[in-house]
MITIDREN-121805 format. One record per residue (C-alpha): residue number from 1; x, y, z; residue in three letters. Coordinates in nm, 4 decimals. Each point is the difference from the previous one (the first is absolute). Layout:
BEGIN
n  xx  yy  zz  res
NUM  X  Y  Z  ala .
...
This chain:
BEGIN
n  xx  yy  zz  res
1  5.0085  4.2361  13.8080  unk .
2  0.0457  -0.2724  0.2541  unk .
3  0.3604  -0.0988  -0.0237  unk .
4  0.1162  -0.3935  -0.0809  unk .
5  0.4036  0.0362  0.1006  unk .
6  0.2320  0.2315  0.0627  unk .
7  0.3768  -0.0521  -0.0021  unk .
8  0.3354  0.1871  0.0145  unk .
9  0.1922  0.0118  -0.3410  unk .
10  0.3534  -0.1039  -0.1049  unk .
11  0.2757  0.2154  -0.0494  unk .
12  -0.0130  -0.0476  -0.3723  unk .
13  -0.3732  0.0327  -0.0160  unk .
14  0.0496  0.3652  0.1873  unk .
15  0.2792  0.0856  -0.2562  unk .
16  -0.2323  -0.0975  -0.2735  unk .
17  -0.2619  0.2374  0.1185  unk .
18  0.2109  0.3025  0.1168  unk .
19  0.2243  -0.0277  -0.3475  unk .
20  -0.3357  -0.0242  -0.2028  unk .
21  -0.1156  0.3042  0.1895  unk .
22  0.2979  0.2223  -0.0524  unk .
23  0.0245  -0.0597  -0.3268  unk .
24  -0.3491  0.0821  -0.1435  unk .
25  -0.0867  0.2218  0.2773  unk .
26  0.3227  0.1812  0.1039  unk .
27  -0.1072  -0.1005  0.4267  unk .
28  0.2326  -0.1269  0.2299  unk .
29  -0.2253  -0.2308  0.2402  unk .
30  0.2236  0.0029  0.3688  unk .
31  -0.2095  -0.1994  0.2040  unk .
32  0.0747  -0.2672  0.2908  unk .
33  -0.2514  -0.3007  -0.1527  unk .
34  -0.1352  -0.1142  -0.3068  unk .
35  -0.2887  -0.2563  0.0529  unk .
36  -0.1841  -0.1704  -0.2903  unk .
37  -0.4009  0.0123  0.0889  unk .
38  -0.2456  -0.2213  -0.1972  unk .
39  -0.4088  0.0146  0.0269  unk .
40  -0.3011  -0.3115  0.0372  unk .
41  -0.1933  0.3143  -0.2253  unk .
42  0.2092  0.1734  -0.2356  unk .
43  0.2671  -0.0684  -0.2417  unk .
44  0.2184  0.3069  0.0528  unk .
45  0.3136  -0.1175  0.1052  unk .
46  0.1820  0.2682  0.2765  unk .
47  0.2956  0.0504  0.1810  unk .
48  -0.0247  0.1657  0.3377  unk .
49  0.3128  0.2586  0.0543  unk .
50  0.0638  0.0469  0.4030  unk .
51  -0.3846  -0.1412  0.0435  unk .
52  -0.1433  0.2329  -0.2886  unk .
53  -0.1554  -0.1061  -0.3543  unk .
54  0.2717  0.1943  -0.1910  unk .
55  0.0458  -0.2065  -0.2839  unk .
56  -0.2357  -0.2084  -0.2395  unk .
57  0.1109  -0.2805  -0.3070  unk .
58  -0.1551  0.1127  -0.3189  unk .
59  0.0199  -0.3096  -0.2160  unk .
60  0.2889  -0.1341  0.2031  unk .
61  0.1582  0.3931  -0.0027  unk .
62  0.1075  0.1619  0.3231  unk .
63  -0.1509  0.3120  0.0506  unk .
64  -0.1080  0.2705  0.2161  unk .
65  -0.3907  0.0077  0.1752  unk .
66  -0.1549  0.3725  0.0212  unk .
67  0.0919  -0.0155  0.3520  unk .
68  0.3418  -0.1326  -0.0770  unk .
69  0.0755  0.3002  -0.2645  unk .
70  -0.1459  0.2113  0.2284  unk .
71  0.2424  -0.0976  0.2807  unk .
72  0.2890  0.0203  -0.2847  unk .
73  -0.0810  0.2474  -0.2617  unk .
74  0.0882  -0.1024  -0.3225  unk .
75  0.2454  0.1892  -0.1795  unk .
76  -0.1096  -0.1660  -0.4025  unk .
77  -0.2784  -0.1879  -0.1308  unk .
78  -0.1946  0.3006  0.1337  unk .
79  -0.3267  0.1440  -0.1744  unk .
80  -0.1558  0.3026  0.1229  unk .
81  -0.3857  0.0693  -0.0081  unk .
82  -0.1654  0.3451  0.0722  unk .
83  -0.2488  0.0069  0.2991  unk .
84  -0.3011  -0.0624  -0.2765  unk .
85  0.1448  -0.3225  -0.0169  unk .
86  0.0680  -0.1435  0.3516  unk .
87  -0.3769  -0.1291  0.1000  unk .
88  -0.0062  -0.2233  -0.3041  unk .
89  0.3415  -0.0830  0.0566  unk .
90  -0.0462  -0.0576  0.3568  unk .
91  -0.3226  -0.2020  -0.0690  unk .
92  0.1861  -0.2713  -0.2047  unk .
93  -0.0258  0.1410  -0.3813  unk .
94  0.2531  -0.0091  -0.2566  unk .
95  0.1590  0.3227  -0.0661  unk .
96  -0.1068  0.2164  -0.3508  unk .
97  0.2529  0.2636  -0.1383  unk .
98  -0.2056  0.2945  0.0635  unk .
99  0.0576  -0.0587  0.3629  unk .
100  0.3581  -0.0114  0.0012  unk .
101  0.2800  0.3046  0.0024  unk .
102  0.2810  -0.2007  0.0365  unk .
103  0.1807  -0.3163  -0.0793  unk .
104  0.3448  -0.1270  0.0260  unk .
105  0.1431  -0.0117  -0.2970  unk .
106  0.1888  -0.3148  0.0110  unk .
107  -0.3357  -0.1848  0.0318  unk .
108  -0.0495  -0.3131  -0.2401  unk .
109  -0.3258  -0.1248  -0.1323  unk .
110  -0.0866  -0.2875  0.2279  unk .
111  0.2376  0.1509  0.3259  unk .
112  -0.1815  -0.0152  0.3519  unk .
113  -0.0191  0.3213  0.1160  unk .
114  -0.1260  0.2410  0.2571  unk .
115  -0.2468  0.2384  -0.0083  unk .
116  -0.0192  0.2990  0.2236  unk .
117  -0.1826  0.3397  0.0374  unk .
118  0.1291  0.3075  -0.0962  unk .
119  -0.0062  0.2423  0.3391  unk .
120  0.1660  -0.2163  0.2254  unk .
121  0.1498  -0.2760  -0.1655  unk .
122  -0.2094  -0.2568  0.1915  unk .
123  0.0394  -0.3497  -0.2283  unk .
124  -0.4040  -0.1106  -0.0167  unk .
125  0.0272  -0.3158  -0.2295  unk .
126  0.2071  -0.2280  -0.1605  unk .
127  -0.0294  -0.1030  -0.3813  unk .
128  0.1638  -0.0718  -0.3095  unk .
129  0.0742  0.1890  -0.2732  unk .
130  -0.1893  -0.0369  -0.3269  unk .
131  0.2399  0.2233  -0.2121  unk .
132  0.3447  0.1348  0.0655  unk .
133  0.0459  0.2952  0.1996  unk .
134  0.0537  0.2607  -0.2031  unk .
135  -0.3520  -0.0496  -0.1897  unk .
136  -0.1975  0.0097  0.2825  unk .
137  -0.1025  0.3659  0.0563  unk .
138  -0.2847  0.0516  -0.2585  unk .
139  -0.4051  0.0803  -0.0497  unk .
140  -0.1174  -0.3213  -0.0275  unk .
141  0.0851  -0.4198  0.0695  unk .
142  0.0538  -0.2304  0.2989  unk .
143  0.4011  -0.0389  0.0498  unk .
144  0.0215  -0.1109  0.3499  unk .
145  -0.1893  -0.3533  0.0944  unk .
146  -0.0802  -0.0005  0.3663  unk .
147  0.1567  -0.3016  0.1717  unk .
148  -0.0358  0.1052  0.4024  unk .
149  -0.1570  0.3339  0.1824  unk .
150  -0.0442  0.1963  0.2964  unk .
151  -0.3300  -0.1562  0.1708  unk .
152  0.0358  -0.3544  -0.1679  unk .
153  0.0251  -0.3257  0.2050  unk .
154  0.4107  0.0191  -0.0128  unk .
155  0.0027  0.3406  0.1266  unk .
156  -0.2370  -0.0551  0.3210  unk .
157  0.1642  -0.3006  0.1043  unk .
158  0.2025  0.0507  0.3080  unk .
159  0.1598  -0.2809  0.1631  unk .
């Protein structure tokens, strides 16, 4: 990902994000800059918090990268799959109900969401919700679409 410009944001344009961000994920993002980042190869558009790719637009939403909720855990919009789960999550597919053992309950069909594993809470992709939160344990379906992923282009690029 070869990147085309790069250039500090607006106050309001920060408020936008960090309001967005509190609200569906519970995070408070304290950081010193906010820089807008876009690519010659890729449509993702990203915002680089002190220098890191913390946040992402999904269809013109603010929200966190892997490495962003990583760096600020989420505290809702959380679903948890077991450790069966986490190299198909990892590698980029959507998530099926047999794989998870936990969602938040105040998830809405269509919310973006995160997706971590289990043992320690690590968040390994980023999708959106297919059905609300409280029908998402189960035996059998897809209820998480895979947007972004540990190991995809977003997550290796480093400025």
């Amino acid at each position: 990902m070869n990147v085309k410009s790069r250039h500090h944001l607006r106050a309001d344009a920060i408020d936008e994000i960090t309001d967005s961000v509190a609200e569906t994920l519970g995070v408070e993002i304290d950081a010193d800059t906010f820089e807008k980042v876009e690519f010659e190869d890729s449509n993702w558009e990203v915002v680089l918090v002190d220098g890191e790719p913390a946040v992402l637009y999904v269809e013109d939403e603010p929200f966190l990268t892997v490495k962003g909720a990583n760096e600020y855990p989420p505290e809702r919009n959380v679903v948890t799959v077991d450790a069966g789960a986490i190299s198909f999550v990892s590698d980029g597919a959507d998530v099926m109900r047999p794989g998870i053992v936990e969602a938040d309950d105040s998830i809405e069909a269509g919310d973006l969401v995160t997706i971590a594993e289990e043992n320690h809470g690590k968040v390994l992709a980023i999708g959106r919700a297919r059905v609300e939160g409280s029908a998402m344990l189960g035996d059998e379906g897809k209820v998480v679409d895979s947007i972004h992923h540990v190991g995809d282009e977003l997550y290796e690029f480093a400025v």
